[in-house]
Each structure stands twice: as C-alpha cells, then as structure tokens.
C-alpha positions as CSV (number, residue, x, y, z in Angstrom):
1,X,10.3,-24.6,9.5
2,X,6.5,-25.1,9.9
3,X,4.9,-26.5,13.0
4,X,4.0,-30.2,12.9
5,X,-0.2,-30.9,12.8
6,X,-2.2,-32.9,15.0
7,X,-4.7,-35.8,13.8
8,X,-6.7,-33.5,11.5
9,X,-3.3,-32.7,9.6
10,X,-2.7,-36.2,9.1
11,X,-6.2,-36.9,7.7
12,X,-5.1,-33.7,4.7
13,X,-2.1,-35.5,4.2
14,X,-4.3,-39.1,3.3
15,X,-6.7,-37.1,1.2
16,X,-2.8,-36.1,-0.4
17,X,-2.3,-39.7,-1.0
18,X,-5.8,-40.9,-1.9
19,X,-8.1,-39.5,-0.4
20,X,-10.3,-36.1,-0.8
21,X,-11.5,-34.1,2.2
22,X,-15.2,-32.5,2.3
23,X,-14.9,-29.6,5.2
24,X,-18.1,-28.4,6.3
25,X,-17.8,-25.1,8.6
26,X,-19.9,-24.5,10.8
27,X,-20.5,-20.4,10.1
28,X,-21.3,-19.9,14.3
29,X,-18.2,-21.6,15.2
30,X,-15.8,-18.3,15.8
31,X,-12.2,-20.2,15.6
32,X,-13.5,-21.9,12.4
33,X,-13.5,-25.6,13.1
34,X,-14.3,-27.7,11.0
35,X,-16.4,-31.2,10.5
36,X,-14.3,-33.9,8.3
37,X,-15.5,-36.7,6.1
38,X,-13.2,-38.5,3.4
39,X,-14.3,-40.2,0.3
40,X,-11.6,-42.3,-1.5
41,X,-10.2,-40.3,-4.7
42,X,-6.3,-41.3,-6.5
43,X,-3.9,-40.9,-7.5
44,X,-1.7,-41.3,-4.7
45,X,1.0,-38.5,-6.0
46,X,-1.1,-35.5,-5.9
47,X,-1.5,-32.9,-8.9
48,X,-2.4,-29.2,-7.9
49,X,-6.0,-28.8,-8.2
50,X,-6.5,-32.1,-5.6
51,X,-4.0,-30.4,-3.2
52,X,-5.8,-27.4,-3.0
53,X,-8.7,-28.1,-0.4
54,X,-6.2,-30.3,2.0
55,X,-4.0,-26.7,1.9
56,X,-7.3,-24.9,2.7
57,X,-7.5,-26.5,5.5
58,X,-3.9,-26.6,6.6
59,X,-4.2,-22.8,6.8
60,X,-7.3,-22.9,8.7
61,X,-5.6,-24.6,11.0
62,X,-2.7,-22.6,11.4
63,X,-4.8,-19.4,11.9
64,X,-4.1,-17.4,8.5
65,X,-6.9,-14.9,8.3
66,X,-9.4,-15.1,5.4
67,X,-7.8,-12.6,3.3
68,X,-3.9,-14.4,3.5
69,X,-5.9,-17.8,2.4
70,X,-7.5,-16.2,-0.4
71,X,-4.8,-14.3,-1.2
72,X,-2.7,-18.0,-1.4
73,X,-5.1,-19.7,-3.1
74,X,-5.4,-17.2,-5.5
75,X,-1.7,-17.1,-6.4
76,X,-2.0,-21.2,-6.3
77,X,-4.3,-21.0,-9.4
78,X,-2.0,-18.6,-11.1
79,X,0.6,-21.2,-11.0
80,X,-2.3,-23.9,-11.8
81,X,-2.5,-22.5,-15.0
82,X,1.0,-22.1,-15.8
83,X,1.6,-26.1,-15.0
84,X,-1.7,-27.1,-16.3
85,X,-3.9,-29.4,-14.4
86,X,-2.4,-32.6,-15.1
87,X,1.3,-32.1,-14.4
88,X,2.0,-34.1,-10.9
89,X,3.9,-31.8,-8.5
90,X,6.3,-34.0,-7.8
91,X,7.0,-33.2,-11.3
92,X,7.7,-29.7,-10.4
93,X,11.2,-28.5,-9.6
94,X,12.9,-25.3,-8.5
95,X,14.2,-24.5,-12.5
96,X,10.2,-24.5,-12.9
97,X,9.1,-22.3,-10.1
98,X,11.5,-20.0,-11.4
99,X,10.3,-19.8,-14.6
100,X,7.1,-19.7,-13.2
101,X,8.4,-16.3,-11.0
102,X,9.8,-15.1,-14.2
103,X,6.1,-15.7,-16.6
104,X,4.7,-13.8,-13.7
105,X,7.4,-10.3,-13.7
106,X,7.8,-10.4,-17.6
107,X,5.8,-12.4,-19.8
108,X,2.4,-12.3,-18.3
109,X,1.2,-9.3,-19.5
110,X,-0.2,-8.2,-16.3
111,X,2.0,-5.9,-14.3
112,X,3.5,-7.6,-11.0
113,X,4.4,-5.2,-8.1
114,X,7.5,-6.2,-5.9
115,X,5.1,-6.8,-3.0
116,X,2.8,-9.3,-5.4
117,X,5.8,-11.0,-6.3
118,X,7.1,-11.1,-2.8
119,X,3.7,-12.9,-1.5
120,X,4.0,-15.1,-4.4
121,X,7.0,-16.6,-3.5
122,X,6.0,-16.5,0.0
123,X,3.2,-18.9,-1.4
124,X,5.4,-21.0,-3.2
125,X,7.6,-21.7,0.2
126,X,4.5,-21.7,2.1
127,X,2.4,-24.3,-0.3
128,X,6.0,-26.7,-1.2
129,X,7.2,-26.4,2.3
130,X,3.9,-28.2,3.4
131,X,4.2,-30.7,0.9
132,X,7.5,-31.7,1.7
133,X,7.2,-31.7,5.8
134,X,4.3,-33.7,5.3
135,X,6.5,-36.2,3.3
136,X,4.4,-35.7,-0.1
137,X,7.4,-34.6,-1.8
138,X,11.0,-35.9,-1.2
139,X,12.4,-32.3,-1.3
140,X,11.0,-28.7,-1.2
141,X,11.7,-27.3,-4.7
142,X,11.1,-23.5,-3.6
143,X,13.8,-23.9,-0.9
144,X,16.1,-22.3,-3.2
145,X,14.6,-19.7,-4.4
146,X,15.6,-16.4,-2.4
147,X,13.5,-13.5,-1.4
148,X,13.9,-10.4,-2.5
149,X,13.5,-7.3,-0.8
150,X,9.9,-6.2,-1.9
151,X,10.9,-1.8,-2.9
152,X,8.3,0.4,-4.1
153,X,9.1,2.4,-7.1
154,X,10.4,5.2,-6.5
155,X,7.3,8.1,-6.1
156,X,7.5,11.6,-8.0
157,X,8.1,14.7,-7.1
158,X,8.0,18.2,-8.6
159,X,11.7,20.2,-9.1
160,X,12.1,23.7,-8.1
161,X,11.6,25.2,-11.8
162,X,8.4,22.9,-11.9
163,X,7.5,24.3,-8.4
164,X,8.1,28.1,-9.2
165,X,5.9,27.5,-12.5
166,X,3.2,26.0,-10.5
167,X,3.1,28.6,-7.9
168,X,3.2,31.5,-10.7
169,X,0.3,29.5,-12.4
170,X,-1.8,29.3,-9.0
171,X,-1.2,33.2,-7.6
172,X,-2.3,34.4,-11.7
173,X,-5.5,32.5,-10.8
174,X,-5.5,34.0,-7.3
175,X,-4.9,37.5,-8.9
176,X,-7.3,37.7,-11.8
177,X,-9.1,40.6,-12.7
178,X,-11.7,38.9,-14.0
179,X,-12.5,35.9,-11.7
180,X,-10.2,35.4,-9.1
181,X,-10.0,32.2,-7.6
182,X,-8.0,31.5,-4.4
183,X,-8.5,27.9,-4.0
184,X,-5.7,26.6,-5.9
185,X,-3.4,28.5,-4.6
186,X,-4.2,28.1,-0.8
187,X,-4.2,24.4,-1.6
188,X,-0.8,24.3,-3.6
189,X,0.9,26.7,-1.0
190,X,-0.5,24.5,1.7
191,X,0.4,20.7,0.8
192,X,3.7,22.1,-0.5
193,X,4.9,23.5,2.9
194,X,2.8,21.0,5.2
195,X,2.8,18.0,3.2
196,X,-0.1,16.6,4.7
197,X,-2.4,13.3,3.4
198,X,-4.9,13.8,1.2
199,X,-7.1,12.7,4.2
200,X,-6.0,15.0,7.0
201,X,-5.8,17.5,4.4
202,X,-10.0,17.1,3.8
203,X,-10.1,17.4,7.9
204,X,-8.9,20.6,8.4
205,X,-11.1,22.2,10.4
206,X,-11.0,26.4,10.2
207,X,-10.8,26.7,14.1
208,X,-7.7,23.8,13.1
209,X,-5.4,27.1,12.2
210,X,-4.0,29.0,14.6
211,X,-3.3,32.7,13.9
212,X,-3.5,34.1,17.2
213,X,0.4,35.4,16.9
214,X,0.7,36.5,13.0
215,X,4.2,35.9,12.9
216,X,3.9,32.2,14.1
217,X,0.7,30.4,12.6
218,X,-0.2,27.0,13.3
219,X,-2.1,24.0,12.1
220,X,-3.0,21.5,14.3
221,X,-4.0,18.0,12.8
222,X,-6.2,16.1,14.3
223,X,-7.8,12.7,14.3
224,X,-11.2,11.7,14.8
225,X,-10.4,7.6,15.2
226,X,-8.8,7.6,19.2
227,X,-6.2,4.8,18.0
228,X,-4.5,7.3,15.5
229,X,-3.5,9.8,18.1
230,X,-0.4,9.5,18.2
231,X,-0.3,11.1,14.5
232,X,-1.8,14.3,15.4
233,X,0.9,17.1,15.8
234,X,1.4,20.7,14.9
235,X,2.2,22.0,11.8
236,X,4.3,25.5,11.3
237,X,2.8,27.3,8.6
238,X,4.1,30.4,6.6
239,X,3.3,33.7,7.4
240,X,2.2,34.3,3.8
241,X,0.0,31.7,4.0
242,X,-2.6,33.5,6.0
243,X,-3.5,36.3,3.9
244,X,-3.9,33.8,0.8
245,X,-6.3,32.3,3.3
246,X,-8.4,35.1,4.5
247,X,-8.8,36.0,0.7
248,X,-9.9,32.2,0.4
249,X,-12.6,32.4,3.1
250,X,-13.6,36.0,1.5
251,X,-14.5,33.9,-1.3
252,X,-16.1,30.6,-0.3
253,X,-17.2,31.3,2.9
254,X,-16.7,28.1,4.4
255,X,-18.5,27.3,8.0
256,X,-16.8,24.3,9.6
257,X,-14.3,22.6,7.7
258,X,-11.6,24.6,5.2
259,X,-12.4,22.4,2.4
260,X,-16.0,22.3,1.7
261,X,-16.5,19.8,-1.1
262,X,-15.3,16.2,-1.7
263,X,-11.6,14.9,-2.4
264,X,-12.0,14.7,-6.0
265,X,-12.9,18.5,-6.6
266,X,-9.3,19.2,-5.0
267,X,-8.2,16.3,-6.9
268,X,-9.8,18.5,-10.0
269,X,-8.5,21.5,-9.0
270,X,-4.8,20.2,-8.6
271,X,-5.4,19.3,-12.5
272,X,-6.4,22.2,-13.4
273,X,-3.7,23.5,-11.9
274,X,-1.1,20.9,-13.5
275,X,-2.8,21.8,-16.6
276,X,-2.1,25.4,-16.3
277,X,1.3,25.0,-15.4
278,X,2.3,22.6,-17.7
279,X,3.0,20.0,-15.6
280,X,1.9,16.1,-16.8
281,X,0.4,15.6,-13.5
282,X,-0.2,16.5,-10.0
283,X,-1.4,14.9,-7.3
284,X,-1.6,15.0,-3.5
285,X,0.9,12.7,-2.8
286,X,3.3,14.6,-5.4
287,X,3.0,17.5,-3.2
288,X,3.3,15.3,-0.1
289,X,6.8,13.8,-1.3
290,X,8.0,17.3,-2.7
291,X,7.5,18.7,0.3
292,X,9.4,15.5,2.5
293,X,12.6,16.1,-0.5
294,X,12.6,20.0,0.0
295,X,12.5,19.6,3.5
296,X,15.4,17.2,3.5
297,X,17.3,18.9,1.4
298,X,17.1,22.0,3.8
299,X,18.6,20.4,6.6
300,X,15.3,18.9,8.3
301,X,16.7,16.3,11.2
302,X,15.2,12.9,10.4
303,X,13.4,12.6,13.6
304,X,11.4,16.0,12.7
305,X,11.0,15.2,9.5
306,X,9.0,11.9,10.4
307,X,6.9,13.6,13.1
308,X,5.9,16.1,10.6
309,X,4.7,13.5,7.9
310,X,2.8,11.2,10.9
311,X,4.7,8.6,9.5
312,X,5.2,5.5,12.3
313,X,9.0,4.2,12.8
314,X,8.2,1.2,10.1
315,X,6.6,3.0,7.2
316,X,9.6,5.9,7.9
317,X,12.2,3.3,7.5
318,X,11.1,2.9,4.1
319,X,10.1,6.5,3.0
320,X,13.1,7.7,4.5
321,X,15.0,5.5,1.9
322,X,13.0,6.9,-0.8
323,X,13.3,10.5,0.3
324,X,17.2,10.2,0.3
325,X,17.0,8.8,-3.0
326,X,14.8,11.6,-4.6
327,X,16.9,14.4,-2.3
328,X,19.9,13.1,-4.2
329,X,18.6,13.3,-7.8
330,X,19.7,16.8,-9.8
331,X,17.3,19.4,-8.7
C-alpha cells in the first residue's frame, strides 16, 4: 500500500481533477524540491498524457532516483501509445492491462526481457495504485495482475566434445611449425579452469601468479576499487598451465599486466579460436559458465563454488539455479 502525501500531493491530485501542475526545480536544491503553480486545465477524469506530470511529481516526492522515474515514465508512454491519447483511464480495466502486458511479450516486435516485463508491471501497480489511493479511480485495475518471477534465460555453455575440440584447436596453434602462437591457448586453458570475468581476467597482473611451488600454482585476483574486496580470492591453477605460460611470455614479452592489449583482441582471439574449432561462438562468459557446470558436476561444494566465481550470496542464489539446470542437461 503506498504512503499517504502531504499538501503538495493533494495539489497533484487537483491538477488530476482539473487542474495542470507547472514544477519548476530549482537545480541547487539537493533533495529536489520543487516550486508549484496551477493553471486551470479539464477534464476532470484524467486521460494519460495529463496524468503524467502530477505522477512526476508524486515520485519526486517519494524519493525514486532519476533513473526509476525515467525508467516509469518511459514505460507510461509505451502504454500511451497502446491506449491512444484520448482514452480516459477510468476507461481502462485489468482485461486491458493485460492485453497491454501481452502486446508488449509477443506482438510488439521488440524483444521484452523478463526483467523489462517485470518493471513494467511494477509500473502499472505503481502508476494505477496511485490513481486509486488518491481516489481518481474507484478501483486499481492492475491489482490483479500477478508478478512473475523475472528468470534470465538460461546462458550457454560448451560440452565436453566441444571442449576437447577447442583445446585440440588452441594447442595446434600453440604447436605450429610455422607461427606458433600461445595466446589462445593460455587464454582458453585459463578461463576454462578459473572461470574468471572478462574484467578480472584483463587485470591479471604477471607478479598476480604464483609459481613459487610448481606443483601448487596460484592466481591471486585482485581489485583495484577498495569496496570490491571482498571478491578478491585465490585461484588454484593447473600445473600444466605454467609451461603454456612461460611459452606465452617467451613470445609477447609482456611487462606488467599478462594481457597486454584491450578486451576486444581477446574477444578476437576467442573467435578465432571458435572459428577454428568449429564452434558457433565463444565468449568469456561461455567459458565463465562452462567452467561453474564442470566444476559442479565434479563435486565442487556450493559454498566453494561461489567463492571461486566472486559471486555475492544474491547474484549466487540465482546462478546457482542456472548452474544446476545446465549441470543437469546431457553432457
């Protein structure tokens, strides 16, 4: 249920009934106050467009940041255009919002992620729920309507046959007479065992790996950004890992950081290698998730599992359910 408003609530709801608010911020004015003045406009039962400025300010009042407003206000108009600008919202009742939900999944043309159609109904309750509290409308029409769980799709991931081709295709390029390259490999090897981010992948630093006891090498990730250190941790790495590694720093002669160039050359290189392999495509997050399934389909104990990825308790709730569904697909 949404907090009753003060005075300057009441004045939205008279520009509702026939009047039209003009806010005027004052930009210096951190909690984002706001000077009112009210010129008579009809009708008294509002349509969307003349209900959209009294909801701006509703949400300036409750303290939604910048981006939730827009974000609102941008769904609003979605729906604008679906009712047309005439249509009087008492006019508008929950078989129509849901037809409206459905336009938006399967007949818009424009594709609608589960957590853009979960905000969009949030909007709905958010934008119908004021109405009705405020006595506009008789009854909230989006009351109804029930959330669904927002799921991502499930990601990708590469099966072993796809992972022994890929590895094959990488060492070749590793091993050839001609111009032997050990970047791909290296990089394969390494997000496959480690499944690190893309980002803490391009931070490795060289004095990052640990090889002062051959038969136990270690990376260490670290963070840069103080508030993100709780995700650094140490990584195991495989023994024959290292000598792929010293062949790799034969060759490019790196100086501070293991990867020398930007994300998109590795993102090149990992097509290259797709390419070579006959994958479709491969990406670091591919190799990320492979690495989570393979892991969890060893026998990895959830709680190690999630300190390995640097995931926090939330986002592993939900990557844990994913990884469990992938882990239990045919290999």
């Amino acid at each position: 249920m949404l907090m009753s408003r003060p005075m300057a609530m009441r004045n939205a709801r008279g520009a509702m009934e026939g009047w039209q608010l003009t806010l005027f911020a004052d930009e210096s004015d951190d909690d984002q106050t706001a000077t009112v003045t009210a010129t008579p406009k009809a009708p008294a039962t509002p349509t969307l467009p003349a209900a959209l400025e009294p909801f701006r300010h509703y949400m300036i009042e409750r303290g939604l940041s910048p981006n939730t407003i827009n974000s609102f206000l941008g769904d609003l108009e979605l729906l604008g255009r679906y009712i047309g600008p005439d249509r009087q919202l008492g006019d508008v009742d929950t078989a129509y919002l849901k037809d409206f939900l459905f336009y938006l999944r399967h007949e818009r043309g424009v594709p609608c992620t589960p957590k853009s159609y979960a905000r969009r109904l949030t909007t709905l309750k958010v934008f119908f729920g004021w109405l009705t509290e405020d006595g506009i409308l008789p009854s909230d029409p989006a009351a109804p309507i029930g959330h669904e769980r927002a799921k991502s799709p499930l990601p990708e991931i590469l099966h072993d046959r796809q992972v022994d081709q890929l590895l094959a295709a990488t060492e070749a390029l590793m091993k050839d007479e001609n111009k032997p390259d050990a970047r791909p490999h290296l990089l394969v090897k390494l997000m496959l065992y480690t499944g690190l981010k893309k980002s803490e992948c391009m931070n490795i630093k060289l004095q990052d790996i640990d090889n002062s006891n051959p038969a136990q090498p270690v990376l260490h990730v670290h963070y840069d950004d103080p508030s993100k250190a709780q995700k650094e941790r140490e990584l195991a790495l495989p023994t024959d890992l290292i000598p792929i590694l010293q062949q790799y720093v034969a060759q490019y002669q790196p100086h501070e950081s293991l990867f020398e160039c930007t994300a998109r050359n590795l993102e090149y290189v990992l097509a290259a290698a797709a390419e070579r392999a006959g994958l479709k495509t491969l990406s670091f997050e591919l190799l990320r998730m492979t690495c989570a399934v393979r892991d969890y389909r060893a026998g990895t104990p959830s709680e190690k599992l999630q300190k390995k990825l640097g995931l926090s308790p939330v986002t592993w709730r939900e990557r844990k359910r994913q990884i469990e569904q992938l882990a239990s697909a045919p290999l």
